[in-house]
C-alpha positions as a Python dict, from the first residue, in 0.01 Angstrom:
ca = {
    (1, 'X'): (0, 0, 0),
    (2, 'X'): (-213, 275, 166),
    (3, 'X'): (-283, 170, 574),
    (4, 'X'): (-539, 306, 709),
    (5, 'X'): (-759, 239, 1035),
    (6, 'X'): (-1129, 107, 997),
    (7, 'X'): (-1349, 55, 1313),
    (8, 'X'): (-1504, -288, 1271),
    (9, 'X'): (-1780, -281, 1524),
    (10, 'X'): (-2091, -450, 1344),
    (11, 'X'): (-2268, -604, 1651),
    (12, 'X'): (-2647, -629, 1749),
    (13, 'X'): (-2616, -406, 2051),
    (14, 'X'): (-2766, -615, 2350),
    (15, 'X'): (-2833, -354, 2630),
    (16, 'X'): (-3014, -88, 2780),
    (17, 'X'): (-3160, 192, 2535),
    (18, 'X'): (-2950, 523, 2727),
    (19, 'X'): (-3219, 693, 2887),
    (20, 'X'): (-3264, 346, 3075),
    (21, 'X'): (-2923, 260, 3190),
    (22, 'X'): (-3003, 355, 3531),
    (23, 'X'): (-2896, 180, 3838),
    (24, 'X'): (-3007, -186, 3927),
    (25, 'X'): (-3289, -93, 3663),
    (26, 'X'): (-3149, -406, 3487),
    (27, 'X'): (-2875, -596, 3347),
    (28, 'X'): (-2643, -464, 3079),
    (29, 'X'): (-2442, -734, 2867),
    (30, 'X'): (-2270, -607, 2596),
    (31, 'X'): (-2318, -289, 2313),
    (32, 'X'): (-2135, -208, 1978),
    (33, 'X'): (-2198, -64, 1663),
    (34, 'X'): (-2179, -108, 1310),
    (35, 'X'): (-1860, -144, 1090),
    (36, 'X'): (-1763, 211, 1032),
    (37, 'X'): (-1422, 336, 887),
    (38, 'X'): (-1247, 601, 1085),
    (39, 'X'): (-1167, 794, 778),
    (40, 'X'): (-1269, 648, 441),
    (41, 'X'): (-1309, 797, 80),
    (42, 'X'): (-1256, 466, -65),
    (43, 'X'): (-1442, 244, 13),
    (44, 'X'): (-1854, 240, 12),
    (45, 'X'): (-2036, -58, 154),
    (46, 'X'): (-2262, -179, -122),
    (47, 'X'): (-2475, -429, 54),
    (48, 'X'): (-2533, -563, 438),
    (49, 'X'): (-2750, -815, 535),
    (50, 'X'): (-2779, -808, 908),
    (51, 'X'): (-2956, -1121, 997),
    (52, 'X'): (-3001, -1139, 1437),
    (53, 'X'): (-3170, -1480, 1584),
    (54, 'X'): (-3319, -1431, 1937),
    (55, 'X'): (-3288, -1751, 2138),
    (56, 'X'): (-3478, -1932, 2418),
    (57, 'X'): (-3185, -1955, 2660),
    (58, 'X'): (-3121, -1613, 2726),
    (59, 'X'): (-2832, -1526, 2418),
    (60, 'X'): (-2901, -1404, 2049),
    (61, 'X'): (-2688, -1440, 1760),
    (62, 'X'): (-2565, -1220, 1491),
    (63, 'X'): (-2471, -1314, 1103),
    (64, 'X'): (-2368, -978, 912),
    (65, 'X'): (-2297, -1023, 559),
    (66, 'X'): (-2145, -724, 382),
    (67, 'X'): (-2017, -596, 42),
    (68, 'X'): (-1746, -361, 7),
    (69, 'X'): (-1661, -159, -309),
    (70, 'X'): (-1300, -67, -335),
    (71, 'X'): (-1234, 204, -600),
    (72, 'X'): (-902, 272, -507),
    (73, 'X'): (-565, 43, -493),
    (74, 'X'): (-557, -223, -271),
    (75, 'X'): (-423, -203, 76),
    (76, 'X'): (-387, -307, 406),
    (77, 'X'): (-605, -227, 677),
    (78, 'X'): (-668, -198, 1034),
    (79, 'X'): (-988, -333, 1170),
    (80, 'X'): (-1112, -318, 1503),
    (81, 'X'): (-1420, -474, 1690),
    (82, 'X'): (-1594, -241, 1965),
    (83, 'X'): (-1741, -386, 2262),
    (84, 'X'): (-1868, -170, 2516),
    (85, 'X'): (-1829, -301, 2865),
    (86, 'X'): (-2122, -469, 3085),
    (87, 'X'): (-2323, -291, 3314),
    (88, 'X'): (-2458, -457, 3669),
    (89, 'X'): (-2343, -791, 3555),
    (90, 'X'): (-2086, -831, 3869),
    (91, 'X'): (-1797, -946, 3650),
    (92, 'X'): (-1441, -818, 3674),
    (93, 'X'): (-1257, -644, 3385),
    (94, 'X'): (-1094, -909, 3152),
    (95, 'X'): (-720, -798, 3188),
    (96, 'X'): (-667, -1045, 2890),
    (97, 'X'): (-909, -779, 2695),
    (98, 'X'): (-1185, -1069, 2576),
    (99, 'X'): (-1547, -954, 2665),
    (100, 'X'): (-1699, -1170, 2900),
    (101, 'X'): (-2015, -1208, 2768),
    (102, 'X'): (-1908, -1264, 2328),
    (103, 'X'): (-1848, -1596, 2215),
    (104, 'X'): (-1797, -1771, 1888),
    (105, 'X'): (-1659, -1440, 1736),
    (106, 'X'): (-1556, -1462, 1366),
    (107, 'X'): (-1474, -1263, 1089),
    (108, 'X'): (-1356, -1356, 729),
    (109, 'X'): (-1243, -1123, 431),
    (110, 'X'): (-1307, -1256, 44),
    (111, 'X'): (-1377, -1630, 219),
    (112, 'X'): (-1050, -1626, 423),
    (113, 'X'): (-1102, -1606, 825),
    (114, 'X'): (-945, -1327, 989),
    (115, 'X'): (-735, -1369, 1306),
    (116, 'X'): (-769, -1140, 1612),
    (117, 'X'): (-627, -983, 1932),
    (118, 'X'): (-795, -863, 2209),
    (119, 'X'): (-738, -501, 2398),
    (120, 'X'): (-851, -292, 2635),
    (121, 'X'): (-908, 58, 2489),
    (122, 'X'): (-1107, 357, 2650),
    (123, 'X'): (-1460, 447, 2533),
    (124, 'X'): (-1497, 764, 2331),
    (125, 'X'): (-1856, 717, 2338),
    (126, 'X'): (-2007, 956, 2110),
    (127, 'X'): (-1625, 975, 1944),
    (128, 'X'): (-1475, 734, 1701),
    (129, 'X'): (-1287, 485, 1909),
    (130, 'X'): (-947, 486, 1800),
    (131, 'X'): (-837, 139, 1939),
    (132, 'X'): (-549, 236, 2145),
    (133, 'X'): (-455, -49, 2381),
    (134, 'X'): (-503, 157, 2772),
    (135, 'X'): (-183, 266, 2911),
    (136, 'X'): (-194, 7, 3220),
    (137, 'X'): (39, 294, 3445),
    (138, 'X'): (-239, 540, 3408),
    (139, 'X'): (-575, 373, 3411),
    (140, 'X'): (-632, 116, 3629),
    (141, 'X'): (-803, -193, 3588),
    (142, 'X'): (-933, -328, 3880),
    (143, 'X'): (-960, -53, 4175),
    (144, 'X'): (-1265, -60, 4402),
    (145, 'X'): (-1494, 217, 4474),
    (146, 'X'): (-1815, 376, 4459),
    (147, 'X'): (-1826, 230, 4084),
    (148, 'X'): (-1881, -74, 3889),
    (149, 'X'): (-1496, -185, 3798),
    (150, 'X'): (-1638, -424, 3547),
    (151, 'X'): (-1768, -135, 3313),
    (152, 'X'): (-1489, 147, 3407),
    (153, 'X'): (-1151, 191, 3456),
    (154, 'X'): (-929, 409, 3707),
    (155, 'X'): (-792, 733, 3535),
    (156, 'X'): (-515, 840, 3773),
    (157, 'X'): (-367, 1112, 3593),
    (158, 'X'): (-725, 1319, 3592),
    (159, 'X'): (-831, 1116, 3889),
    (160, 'X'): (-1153, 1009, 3768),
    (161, 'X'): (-1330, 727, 3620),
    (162, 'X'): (-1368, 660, 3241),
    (163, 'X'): (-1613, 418, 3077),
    (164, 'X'): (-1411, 127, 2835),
    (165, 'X'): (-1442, -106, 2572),
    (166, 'X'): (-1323, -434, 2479),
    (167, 'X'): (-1122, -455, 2119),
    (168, 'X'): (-1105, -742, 1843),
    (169, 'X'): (-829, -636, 1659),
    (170, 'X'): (-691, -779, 1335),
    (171, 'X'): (-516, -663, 1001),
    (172, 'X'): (-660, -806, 638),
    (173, 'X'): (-578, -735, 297),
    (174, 'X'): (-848, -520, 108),
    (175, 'X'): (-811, -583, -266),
    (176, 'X'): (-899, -356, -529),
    (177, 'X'): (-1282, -369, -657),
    (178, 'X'): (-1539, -586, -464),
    (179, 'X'): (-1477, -709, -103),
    (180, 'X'): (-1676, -935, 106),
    (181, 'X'): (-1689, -978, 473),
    (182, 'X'): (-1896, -1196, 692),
    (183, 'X'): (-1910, -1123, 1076),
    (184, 'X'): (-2096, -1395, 1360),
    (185, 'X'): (-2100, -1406, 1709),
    (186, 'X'): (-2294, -1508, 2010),
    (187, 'X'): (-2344, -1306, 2273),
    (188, 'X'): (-2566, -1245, 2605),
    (189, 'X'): (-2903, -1056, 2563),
    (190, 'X'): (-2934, -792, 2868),
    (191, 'X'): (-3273, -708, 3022),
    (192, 'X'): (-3417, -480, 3246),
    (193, 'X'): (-3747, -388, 3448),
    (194, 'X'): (-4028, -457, 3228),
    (195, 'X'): (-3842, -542, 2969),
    (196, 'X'): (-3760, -943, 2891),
    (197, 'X'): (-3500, -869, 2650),
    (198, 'X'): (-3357, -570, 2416),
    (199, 'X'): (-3175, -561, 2129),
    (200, 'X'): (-3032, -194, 2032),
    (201, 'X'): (-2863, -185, 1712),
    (202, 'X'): (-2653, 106, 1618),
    (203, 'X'): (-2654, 241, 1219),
    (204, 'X'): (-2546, 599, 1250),
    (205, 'X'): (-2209, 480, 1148),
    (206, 'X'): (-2230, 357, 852),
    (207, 'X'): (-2258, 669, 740),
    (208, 'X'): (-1878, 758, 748),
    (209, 'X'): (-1827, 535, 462),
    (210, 'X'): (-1736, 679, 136),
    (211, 'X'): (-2067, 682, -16),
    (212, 'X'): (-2220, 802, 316),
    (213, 'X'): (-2511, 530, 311),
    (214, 'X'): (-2591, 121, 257),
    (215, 'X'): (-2685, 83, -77),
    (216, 'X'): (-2870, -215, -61),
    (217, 'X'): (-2971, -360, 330),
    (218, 'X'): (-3186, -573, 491),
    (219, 'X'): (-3263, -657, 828),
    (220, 'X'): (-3361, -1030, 905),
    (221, 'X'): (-3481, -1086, 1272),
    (222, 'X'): (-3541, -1425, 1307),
    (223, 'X'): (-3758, -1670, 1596),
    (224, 'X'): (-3549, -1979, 1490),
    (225, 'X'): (-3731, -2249, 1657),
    (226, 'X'): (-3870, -2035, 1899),
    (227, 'X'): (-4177, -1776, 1884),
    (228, 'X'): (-4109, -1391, 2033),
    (229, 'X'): (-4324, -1086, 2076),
    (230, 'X'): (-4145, -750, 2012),
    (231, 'X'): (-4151, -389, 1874),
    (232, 'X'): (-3946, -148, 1690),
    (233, 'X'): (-3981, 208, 1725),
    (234, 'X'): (-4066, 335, 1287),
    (235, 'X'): (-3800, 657, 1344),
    (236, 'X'): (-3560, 446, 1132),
    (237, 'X'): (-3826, 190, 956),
    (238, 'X'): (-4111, 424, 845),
    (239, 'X'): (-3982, 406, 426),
    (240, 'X'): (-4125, 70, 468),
    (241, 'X'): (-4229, -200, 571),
    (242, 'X'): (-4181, -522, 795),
    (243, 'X'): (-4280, -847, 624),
    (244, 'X'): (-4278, -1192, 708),
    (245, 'X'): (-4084, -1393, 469),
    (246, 'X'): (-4087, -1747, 639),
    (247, 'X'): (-4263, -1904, 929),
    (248, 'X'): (-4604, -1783, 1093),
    (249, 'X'): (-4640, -1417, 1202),
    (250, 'X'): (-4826, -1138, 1181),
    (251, 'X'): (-4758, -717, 1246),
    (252, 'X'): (-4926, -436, 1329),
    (253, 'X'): (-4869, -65, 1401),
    (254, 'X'): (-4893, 66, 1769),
    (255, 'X'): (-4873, 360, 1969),
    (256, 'X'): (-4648, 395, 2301),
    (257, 'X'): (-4568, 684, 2498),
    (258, 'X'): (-4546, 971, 2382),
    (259, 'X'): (-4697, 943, 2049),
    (260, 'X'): (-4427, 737, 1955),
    (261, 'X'): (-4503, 491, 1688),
    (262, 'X'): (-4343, 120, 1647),
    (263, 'X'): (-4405, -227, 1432),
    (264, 'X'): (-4488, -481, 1691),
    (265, 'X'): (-4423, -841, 1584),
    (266, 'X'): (-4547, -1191, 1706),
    (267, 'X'): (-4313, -1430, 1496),
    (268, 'X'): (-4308, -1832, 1556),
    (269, 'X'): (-4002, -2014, 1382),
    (270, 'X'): (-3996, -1746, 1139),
    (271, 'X'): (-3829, -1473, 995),
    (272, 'X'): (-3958, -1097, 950),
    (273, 'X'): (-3768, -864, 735),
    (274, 'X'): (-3674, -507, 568),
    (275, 'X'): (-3547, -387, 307),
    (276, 'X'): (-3434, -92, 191),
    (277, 'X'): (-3228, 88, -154),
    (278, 'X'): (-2974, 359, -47),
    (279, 'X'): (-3082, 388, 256),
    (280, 'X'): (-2938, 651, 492),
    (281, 'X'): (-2979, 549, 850),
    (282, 'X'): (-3006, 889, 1056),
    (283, 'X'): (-3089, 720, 1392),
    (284, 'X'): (-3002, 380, 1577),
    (285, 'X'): (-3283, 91, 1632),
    (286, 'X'): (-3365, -146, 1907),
    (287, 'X'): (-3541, -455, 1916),
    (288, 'X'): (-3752, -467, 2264),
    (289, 'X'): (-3969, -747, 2398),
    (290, 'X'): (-4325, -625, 2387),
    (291, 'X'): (-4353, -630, 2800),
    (292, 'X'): (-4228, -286, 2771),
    (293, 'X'): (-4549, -172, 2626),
    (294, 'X'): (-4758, -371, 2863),
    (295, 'X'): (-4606, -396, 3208),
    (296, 'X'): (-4740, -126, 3344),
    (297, 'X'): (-5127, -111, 3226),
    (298, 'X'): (-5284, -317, 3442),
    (299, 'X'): (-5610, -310, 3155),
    (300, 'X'): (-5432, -639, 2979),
    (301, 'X'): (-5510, -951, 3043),
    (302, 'X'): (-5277, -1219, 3182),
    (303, 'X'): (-5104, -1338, 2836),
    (304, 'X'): (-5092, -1024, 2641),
    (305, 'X'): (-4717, -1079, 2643),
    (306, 'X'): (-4561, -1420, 2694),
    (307, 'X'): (-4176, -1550, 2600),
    (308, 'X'): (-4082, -1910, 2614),
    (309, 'X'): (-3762, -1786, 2764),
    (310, 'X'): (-3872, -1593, 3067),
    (311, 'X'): (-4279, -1608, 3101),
    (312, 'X'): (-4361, -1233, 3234),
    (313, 'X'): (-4630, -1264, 3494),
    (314, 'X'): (-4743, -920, 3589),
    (315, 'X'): (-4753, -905, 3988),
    (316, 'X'): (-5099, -774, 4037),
    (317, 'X'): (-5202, -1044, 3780),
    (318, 'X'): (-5064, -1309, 4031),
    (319, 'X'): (-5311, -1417, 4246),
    (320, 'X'): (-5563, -1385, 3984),
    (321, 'X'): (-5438, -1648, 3730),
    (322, 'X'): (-5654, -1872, 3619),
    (323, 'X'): (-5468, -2222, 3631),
    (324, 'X'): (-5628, -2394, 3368),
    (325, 'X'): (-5532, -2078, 3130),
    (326, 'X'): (-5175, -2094, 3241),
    (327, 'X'): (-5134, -2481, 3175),
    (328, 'X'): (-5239, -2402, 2807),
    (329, 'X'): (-5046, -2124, 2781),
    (330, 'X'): (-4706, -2309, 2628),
    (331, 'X'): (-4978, -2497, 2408),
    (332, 'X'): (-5119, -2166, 2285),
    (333, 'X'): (-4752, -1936, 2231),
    (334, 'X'): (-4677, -2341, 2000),
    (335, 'X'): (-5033, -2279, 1789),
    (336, 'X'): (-5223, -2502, 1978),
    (337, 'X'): (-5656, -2505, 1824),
    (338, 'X'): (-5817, -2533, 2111),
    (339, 'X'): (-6183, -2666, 2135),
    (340, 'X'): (-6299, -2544, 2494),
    (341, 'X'): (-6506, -2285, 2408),
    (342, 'X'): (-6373, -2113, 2712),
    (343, 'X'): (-5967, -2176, 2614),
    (344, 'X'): (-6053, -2057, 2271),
    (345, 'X'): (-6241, -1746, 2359),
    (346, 'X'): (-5928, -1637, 2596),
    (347, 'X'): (-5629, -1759, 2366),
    (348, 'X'): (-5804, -1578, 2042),
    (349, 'X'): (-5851, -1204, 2188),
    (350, 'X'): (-5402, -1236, 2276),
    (351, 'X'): (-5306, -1070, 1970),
    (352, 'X'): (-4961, -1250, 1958),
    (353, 'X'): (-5191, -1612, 1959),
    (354, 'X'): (-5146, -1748, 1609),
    (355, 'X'): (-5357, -2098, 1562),
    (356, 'X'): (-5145, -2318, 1334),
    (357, 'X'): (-5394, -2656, 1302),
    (358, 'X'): (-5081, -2826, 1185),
    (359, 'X'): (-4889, -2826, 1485),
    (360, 'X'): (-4926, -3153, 1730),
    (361, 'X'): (-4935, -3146, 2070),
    (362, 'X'): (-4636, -3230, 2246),
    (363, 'X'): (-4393, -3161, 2536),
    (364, 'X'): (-4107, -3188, 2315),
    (365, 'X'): (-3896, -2876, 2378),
    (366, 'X'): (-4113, -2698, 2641),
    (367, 'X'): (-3857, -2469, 2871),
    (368, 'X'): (-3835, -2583, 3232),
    (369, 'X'): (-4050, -2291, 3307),
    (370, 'X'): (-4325, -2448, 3118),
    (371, 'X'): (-4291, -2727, 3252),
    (372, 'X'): (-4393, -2582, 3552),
    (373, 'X'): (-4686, -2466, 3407),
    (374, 'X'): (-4857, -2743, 3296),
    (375, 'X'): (-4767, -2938, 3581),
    (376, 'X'): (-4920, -2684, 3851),
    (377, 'X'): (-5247, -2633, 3633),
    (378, 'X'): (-5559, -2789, 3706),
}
């Protein structure tokens, strides 16, 4: 059989878009790509459907489903997991090579699970990574300095310090013809200043596959549970569009910055999705919380931008709150119809407020941050 090396690195990306990685700007969990081949004329993924849930207690989720067409022999390969090191999140480099912030990592090939190892391998960043465990005499792992040892490591043959990653590594059995694989983990969602949680995503790669796109993908982000208030720049996404397939939402296009145009999406216990036929992805995505296009415009109102798992309470907004509107606010982000002419007035001009007369008012599941809410209201 043929071997041959395949960079498995599908993982929602959970960090800092680049031009924001700047210092104590934020917190910077964990990045990664999707699953790319090194070399491949093979194999041509067929079908992905990359389905990420963003939580209430700070992590998100990840489900990839993929189809793989082999036209070649069958063979062994080489698959490998790329996970880019955190960034201001005070943590040590994992000699043992297991990134600190992934859990419940799993991969299966044709409905068998994979095992793994873990390494330590150096980050080639806009270069394929070619999972070489680091040569522990030349870069070190843990030496202080004017950097962050948890995201780089101590190169002391060019004296100089080099960004890493952390490596899944395992070997499966490719057959000949049609391959599935299913990839989940959990993992830590970073943040940053204005900015409640992002989600990059990177798709560039799968272009290195054999028939150089995704035949057949859809995106699923999904509010399991939960409601959320995001955007997604249309660089990627503008072939079509966003739906919502399950659960309340709605979506709308919007303008930030410079003239850059995004989907923004209020979901609740939903699902919104995309879908696309041979799609080429030229450029990477990320999934932002929607305080990054209302922190700094002081012209919304209190509420513009509100998530169950960290409330974002602009600070010139602060001693302005009215307390009756912030006990309601949990009841309002759940669907709550009010009938104070005054609530409903204030609740109905948030354009993330979706009224859902079915929904009964209850405490059940509020965050302890709510909690706090409705207890310091008048």
């Amino acid at each position: 059989m043929n071997r041959k090396v395949f960079q498995l690195a599908a993982m929602a990306i959970l960090a800092f878009a680049a031009v924001t990685m700047q210092a104590n700007d934020g917190v910077y969990y964990v990045n990664g790509n999707q699953l790319v081949p090194v070399r491949e004329t093979d194999i041509a993924v067929v079908k992905e459907v990359l389905t990420i849930n963003l939580c209430d207690d700070g992590y998100a989720s990840v489900d990839v489903q993929y189809e793989f067409m082999n036209r070649g022999k069958a063979k062994t390969v080489e698959m490998g997991f790329e996970a880019q090191a955190p960034y201001n999140a005070e943590v040590k480099v994992n000699k043992a090579g297991k990134h600190p912030f992934i859990s419940n990592f799993t991969a299966t090939l044709n409905g068998k699970q994979i095992d793994y190892r873990n390494a330590i391998v150096v980050e080639k960043l806009d270069e394929e990574c070619d999972f070489v465990p680091v040569d522990r005499k030349r870069y070190l792992l843990d030496k202080e300095g004017d950097w962050d040892p948890g995201c780089h490591l101590y190169d002391t043959k060019a004296d100089d310090i080099v960004p890493f990653a952390y490596a899944y590594l395992f070997t499966a059995n490719f057959k000949e013809g049609l391959n599935t694989v299913h990839h989940t983990y959990r993992y830590r969602m970073s943040f940053g200043v204005g900015r409640t949680f992002e989600v990059p995503y990177w798709l560039k790669p799968a272009m290195r596959w054999a028939n150089r796109q995704i035949d057949d993908f859809t995106l699923r982000i999904k509010a399991d549970g939960t409601a959320k208030h995001f955007i997604i720049a249309d660089s990627l996404f503008a072939a079509a569009p966003f739906k919502v397939t399950q659960g309340k939402g709605k979506i709308r296009k919007n303008t930030f910055g410079y003239e850059t145009t995004f989907t923004e999406v209020s979901l609740r216990n939903g699902v919104v999705e995309w879908h696309a036929r041979n799609f080429k992805p030229k450029d990477n995505f990320v999934i932002c919380s929607a305080d990054i296009h209302t922190c700094f415009n002081e012209e919304y109102p209190f509420g513009y931008f509100y998530d169950r798992s960290d409330t974002y309470v602009p600070s010139w907004q602060e001693d302005k709150i009215d307390k009756r509107i912030l006990r309601n606010l949990p009841y309002a982000h759940r669907g709550y119809v009010f009938k104070d002419a005054k609530l409903k007035a204030y609740f109905n001009q948030l354009w993330w407020y979706m009224p859902d007369p079915s929904w009964k008012a209850s405490t059940d599941g509020f965050t302890p941050k709510e909690q706090e809410y409705i207890s310091g209201g008048q």
